[in-house]
C-alpha positions as CSV (number, residue, x, y, z in Angstrom):
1,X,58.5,104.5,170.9
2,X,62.1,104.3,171.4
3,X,64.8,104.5,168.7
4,X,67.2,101.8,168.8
5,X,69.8,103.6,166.2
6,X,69.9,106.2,163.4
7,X,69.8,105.4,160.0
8,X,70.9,108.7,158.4
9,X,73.9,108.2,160.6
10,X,74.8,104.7,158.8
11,X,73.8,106.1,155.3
12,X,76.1,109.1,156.0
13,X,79.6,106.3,156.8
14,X,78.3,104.1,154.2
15,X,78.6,106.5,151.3
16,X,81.9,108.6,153.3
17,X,83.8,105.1,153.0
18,X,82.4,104.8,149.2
19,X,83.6,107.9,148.6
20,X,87.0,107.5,150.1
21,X,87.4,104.1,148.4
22,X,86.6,105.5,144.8
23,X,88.7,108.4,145.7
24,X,91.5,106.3,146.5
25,X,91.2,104.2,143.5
26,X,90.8,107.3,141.7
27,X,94.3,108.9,143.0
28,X,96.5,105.5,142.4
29,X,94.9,105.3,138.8
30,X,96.0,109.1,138.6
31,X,99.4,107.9,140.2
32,X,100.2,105.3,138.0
33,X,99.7,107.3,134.8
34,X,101.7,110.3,135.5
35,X,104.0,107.3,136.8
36,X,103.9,106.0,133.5
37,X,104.6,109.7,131.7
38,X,107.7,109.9,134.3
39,X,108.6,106.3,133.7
40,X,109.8,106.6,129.5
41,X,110.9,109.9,130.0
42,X,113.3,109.6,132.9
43,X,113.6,105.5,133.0
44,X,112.5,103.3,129.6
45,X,116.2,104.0,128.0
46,X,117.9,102.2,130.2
47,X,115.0,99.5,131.5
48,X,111.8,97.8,130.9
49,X,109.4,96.4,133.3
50,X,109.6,92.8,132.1
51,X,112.7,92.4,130.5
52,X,116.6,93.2,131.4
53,X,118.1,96.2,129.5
54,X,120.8,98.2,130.5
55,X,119.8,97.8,133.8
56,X,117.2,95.6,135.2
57,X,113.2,94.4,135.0
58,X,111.4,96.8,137.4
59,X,108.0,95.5,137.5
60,X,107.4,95.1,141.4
61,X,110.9,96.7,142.4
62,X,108.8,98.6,145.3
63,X,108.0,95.1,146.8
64,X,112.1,94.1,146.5
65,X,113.5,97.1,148.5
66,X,112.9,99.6,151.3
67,X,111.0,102.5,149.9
68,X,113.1,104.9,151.6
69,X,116.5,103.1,150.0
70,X,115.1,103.5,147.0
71,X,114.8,107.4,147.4
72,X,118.1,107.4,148.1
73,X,119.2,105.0,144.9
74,X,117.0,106.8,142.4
75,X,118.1,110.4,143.5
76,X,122.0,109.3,143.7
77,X,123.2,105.7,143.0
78,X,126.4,106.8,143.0
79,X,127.2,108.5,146.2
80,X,124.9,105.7,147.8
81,X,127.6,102.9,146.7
82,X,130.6,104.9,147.8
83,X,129.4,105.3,151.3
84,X,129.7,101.2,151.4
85,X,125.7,100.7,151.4
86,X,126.0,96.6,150.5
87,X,122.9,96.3,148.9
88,X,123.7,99.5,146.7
89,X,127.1,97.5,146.0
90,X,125.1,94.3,145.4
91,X,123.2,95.8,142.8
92,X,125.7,97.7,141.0
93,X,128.0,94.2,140.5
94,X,124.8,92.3,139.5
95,X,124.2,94.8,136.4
96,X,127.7,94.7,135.2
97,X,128.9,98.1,137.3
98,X,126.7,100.0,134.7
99,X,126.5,103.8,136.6
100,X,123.1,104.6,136.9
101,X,122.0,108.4,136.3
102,X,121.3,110.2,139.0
103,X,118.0,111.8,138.7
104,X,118.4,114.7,141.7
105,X,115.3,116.5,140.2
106,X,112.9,113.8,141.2
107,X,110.6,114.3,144.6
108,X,109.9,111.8,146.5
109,X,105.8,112.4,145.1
110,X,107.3,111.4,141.9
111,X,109.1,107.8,143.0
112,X,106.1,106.9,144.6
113,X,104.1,107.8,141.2
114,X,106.9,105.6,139.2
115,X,106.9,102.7,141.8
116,X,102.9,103.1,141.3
117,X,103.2,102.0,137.9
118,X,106.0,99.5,138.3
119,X,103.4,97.9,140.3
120,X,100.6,97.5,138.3
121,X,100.1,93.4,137.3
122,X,101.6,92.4,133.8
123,X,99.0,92.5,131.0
124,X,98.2,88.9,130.9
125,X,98.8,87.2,127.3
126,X,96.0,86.8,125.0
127,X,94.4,83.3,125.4
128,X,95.3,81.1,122.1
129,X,91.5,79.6,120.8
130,X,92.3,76.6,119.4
131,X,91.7,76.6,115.6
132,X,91.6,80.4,115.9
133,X,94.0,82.1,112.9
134,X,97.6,83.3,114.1
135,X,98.9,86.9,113.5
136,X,101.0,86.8,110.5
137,X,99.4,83.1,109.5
138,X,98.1,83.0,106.2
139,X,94.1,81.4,106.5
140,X,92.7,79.3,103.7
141,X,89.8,81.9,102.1
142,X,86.3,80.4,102.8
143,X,85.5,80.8,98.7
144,X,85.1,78.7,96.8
145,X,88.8,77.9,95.2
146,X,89.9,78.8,92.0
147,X,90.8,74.6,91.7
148,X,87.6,74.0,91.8
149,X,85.8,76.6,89.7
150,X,88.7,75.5,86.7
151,X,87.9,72.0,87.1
152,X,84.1,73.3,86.7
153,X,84.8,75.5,83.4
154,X,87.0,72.0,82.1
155,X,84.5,69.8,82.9
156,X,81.5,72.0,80.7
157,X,84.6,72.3,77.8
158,X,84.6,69.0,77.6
159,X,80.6,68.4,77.7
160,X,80.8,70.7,75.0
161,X,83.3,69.1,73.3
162,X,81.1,65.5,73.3
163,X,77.7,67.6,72.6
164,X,79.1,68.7,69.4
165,X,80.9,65.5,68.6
166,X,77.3,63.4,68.8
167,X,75.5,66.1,66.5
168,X,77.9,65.7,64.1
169,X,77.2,62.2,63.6
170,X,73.6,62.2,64.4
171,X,73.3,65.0,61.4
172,X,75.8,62.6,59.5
173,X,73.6,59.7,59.8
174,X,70.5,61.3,59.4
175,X,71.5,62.7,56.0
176,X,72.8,58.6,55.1
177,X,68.9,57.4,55.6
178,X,67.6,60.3,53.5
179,X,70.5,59.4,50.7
180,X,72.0,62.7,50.9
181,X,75.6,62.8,50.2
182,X,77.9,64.4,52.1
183,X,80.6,66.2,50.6
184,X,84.1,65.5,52.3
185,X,86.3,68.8,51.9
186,X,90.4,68.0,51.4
187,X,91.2,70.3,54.8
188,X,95.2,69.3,55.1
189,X,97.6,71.6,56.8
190,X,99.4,71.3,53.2
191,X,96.7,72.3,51.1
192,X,95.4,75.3,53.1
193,X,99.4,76.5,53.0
194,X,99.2,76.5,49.4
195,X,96.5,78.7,49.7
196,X,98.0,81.1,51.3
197,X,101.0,81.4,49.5
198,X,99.3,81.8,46.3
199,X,97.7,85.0,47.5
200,X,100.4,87.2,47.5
201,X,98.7,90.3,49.4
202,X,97.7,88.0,52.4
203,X,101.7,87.0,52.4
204,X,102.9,91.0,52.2
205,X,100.0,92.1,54.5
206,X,101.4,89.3,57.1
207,X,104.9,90.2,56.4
208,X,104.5,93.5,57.4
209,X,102.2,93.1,60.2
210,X,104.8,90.5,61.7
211,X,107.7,92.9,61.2
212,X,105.9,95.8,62.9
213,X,104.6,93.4,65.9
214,X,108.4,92.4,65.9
215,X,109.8,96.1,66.2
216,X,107.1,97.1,68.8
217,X,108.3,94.1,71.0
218,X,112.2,94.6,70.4
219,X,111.6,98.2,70.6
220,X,109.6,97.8,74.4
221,X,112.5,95.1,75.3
222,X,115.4,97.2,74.9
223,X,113.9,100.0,76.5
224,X,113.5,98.2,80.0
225,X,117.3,97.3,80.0
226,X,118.7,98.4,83.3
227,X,115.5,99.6,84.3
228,X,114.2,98.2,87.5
229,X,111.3,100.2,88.7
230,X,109.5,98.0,90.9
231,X,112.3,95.8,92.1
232,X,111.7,94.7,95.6
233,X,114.5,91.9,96.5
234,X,113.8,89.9,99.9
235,X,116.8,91.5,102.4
236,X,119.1,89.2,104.9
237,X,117.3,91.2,107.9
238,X,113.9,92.5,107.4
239,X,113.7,96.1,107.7
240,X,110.4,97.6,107.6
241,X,110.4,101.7,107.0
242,X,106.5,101.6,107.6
243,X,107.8,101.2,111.3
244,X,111.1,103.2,111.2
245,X,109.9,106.0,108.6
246,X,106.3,105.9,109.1
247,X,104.8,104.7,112.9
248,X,108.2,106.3,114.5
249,X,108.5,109.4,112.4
250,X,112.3,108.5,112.2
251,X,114.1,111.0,110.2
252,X,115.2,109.9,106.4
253,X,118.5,111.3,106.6
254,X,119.4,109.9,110.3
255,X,120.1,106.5,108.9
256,X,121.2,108.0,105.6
257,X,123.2,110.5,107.0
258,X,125.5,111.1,103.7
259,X,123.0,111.8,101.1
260,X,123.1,115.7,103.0
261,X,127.0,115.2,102.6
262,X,127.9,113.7,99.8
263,X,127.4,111.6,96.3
264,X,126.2,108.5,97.7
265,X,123.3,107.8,100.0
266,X,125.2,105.2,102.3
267,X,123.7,102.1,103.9
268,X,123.8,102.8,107.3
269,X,126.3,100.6,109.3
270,X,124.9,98.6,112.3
271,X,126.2,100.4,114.8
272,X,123.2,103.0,113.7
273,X,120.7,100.4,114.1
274,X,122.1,99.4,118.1
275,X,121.7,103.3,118.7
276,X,117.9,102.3,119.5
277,X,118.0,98.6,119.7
278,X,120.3,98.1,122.8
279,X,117.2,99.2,124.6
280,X,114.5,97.6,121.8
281,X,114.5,94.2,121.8
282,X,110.9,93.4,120.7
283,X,108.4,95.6,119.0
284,X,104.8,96.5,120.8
285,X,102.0,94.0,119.8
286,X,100.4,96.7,117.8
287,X,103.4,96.6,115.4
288,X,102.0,93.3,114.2
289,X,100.2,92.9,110.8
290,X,98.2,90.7,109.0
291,X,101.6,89.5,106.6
292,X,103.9,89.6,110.1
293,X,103.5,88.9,113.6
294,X,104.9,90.1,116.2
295,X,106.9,87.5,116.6
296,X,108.4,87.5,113.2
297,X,109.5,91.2,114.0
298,X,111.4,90.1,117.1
299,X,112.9,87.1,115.2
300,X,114.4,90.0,112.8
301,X,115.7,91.9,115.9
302,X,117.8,88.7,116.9
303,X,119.6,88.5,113.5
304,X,120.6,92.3,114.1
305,X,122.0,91.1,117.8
306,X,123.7,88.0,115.8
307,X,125.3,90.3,113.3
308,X,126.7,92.7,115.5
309,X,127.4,90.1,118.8
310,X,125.2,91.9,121.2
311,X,124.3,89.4,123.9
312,X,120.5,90.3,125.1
313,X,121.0,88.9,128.5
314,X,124.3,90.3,129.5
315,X,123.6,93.5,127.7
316,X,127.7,93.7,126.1
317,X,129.4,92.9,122.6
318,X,131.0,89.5,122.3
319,X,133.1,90.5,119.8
320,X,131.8,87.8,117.4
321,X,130.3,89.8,114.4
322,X,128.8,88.5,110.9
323,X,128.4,90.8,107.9
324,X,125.0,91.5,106.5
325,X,125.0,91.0,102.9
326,X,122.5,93.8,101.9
327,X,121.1,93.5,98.1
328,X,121.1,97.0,96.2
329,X,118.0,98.1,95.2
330,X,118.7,101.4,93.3
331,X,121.8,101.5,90.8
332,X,122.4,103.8,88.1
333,X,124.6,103.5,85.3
334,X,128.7,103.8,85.5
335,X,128.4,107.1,83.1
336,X,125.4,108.8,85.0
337,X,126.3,111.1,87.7
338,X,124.5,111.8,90.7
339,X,124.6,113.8,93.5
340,X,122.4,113.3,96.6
341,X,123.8,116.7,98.5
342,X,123.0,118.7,95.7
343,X,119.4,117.8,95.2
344,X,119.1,117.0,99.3
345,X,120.4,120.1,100.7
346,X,120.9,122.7,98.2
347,X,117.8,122.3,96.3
348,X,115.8,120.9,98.9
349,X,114.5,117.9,97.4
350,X,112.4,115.4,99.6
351,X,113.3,111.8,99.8
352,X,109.8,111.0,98.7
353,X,110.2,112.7,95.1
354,X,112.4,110.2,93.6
355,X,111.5,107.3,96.3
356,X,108.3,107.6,96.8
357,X,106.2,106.8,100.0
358,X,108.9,104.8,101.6
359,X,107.0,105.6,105.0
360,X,104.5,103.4,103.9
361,X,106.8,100.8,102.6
362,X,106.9,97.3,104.3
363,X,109.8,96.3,102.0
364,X,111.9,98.8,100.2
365,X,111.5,98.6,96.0
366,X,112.8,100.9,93.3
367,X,110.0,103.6,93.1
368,X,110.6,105.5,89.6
369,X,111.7,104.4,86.9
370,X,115.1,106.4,87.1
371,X,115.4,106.8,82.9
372,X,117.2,109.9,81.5
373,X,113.6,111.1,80.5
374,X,112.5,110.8,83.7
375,X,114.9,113.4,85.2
376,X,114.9,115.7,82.5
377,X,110.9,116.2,82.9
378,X,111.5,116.4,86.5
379,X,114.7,118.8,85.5
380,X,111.5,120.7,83.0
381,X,108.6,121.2,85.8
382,X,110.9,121.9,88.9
383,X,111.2,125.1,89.7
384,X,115.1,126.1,91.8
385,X,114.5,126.6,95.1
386,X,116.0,130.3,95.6
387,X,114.5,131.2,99.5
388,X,117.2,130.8,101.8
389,X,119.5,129.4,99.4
390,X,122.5,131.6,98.9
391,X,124.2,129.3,96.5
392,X,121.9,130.2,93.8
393,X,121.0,133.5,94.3
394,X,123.4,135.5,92.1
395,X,122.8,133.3,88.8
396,X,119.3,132.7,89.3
397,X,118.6,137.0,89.3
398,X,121.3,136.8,86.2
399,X,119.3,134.0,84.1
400,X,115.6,135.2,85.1
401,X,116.6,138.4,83.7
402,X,117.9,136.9,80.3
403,X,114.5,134.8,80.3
404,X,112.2,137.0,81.4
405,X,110.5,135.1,84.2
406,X,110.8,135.5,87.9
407,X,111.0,131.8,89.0
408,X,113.9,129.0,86.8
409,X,113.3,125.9,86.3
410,X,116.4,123.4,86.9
411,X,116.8,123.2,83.1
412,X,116.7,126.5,82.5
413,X,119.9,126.9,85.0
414,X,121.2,124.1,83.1
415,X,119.8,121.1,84.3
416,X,119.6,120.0,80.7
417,X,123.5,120.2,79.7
418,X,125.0,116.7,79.0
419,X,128.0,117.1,81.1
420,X,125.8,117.9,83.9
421,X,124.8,114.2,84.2
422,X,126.9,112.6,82.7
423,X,131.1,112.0,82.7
């Protein structure tokens, strides 16, 4: 019999053009995530893919311009606008004649891997289920309310209340039709006062007993004067340093740049805050929590823009600021002295010690209690930090010696002296 075809030949091209198809898909997916890597590392300060920056929105620039114009534009912007080029010129005046980098170093493999990703479709936007709860909305718990279990507890009370009410005159009647007679006791307010003041041990037991309960209570009051541990005030702008401190591993002393300086830990001025913010208008959806959404974060950004005049769309200052009227948290007394440098960079002290975990702090509060007991006990267990740390070295070998002990403790160099601490 004759053969009309060969059907190894066809299995053979039909699993060649699979395998070049999942290849290909393979390589772009490849591509588009070393495009990515290249993209925040070379790109993301100055743009995003769906917004304007510094420059502007890139997602589907490759399908806007020649491929090989923008080889020339990423490698050298510059020279490519002084040679006349009128779309390099067109560009430039549309983004406010903002210089681009130059990025020489990049091959044309690794344009095509950044246009690959500049390509990819948006992320389309979670669908909204009607009825569904919000991020950052409070729900309604599906308990049973605490209105309704206290109106349960009232309602029994007053059951009770009735119950015993009706015995009482049940029992009252039934001893009227056996002709008992029921005694009725004198129980005035008055007449039980007289009681008590007659017996004169109950009055000196409860005069003592009152005066001690008062001391304890007068005693506990005055203590907590001008102590605020746990004070958390509500700020103009939200600042969260479970983001800052925490998710973005932002250094302490970057925005607090003087407590390695000086006395005061300063409140870091604005212009700190636009170092990162020019670029970060809107935090990643994973930054949202079940107490703020996303969008609540981004409303935050906007009053930093407000308060400084940064205009989002233009990308420049208008020139209109408004000040941000910051609450203190942490204030000591006029006649304490403290000074961050000394226990930030000579003894080493983290932030954490006297602040606790404000990386995990959605709003800043007073950590410790910040009495004069509290730093002398820290003053007691803290041994000096001596390794690397010239500025004790000589006193610290004098003073171990006179002790007899190989490590000091801060009081034992002194950290217990009044003048110290205090003017």
């Amino acid at each position: 019999m004759k053969k009309v075809g060969n059907h190894k030949s066809f299995s053979k091209i039909f699993f060649s053009l699979a395998f070049v198809l999942v290849t290909s898909l393979s390589v772009f997916s490849q591509d588009a995530a070393k495009g990515k890597e290249l993209f925040n590392t070379n790109c993301a300060a100055c743009h995003k893919l769906d917004a304007k920056a510094t420059g502007p929105a890139l997602r589907d620039v490759a399908a806007k311009y020649d491929k090989e114009w923008l080889y020339k534009w990423i490698k050298n912007s510059g020279e490519l606008i002084k040679s006349g080029d009128a779309q390099a010129v067109k560009v430039f005046e549309e983004n406010n004649k903002v210089p681009m980098t130059a990025f020489p170093q990049l091959s044309n493999e690794d344009i095509d891997n950044i246009l690959a990703y500049t390509s990819e479709p948006a992320p389309a936007a979670p669908a909204v289920v009607p009825g569904a709860p919000v991020a950052g909305e409070v729900t309604a718990d599906s308990g049973v309310s605490n209105n309704v279990i206290l109106g349960v507890l009232s309602l029994v009370m007053m059951m009770l209340v009735v119950m015993l009410f009706l015995v009482n005159n049940m029992l009252t009647k039934i001893a009227g039709a056996k002709g008992l007679e029921v005694a009725q006791k004198d129980r005035s307010i008055m007449n039980i006062f007289k009681a008590y003041a007659k017996n004169q041990f109950l009055v000196l037991v409860s005069a003592i007993l009152l005066l001690l309960v008062s001391a304890y209570f007068a005693y506990g009051w005055m203590m907590q004067i001008g102590v605020d541990q746990g004070y958390e005030p509500v700020q103009p702008i939200h600042y969260s340093h479970r983001i800052h401190a925490g998710e973005n591993g932002i250094d302490c002393k970057y925005c607090h740049s003087a407590a390695r300086v000086g006395k005061h830990s300063n409140i870091p001025s604005l212009n700190v805050c636009m170092n990162c913010h020019k670029n970060i208008s809107e935090v990643a959806e994973t930054t949202a929590t079940e107490e703020h959404s996303k969008a609540f974060y981004d409303g935050e950004i906007a009053k930093l823009y407000d308060a400084v005049g940064w205009d989002k769309s233009l990308q420049k200052y208008t020139g209109k600021t408004k000040p941000v009227k910051w609450v203190r948290i942490h204030n000591l007394p006029d006649h304490v002295y403290f000074n961050h440098s000394q226990h930030v960079t000579v003894a080493g002290v983290e932030c954490q010690t006297c602040h606790g975990p404000v990386e995990e702090m959605e709003i800043m509060k007073q950590h410790a209690p910040l009495t004069m007991g509290w730093c002398i006990n820290c003053h007691r267990e803290t041994n000096v930090k001596v390794e690397d740390n010239a500025y004790y070295k000589k006193i610290h070998e004098e003073l171990s010696k006179k002790y007899g002990v190989s490590q000091l403790t801060a009081a034992q160099m002194g950290g217990l002296e009044c003048g110290k601490c205090h003017y």
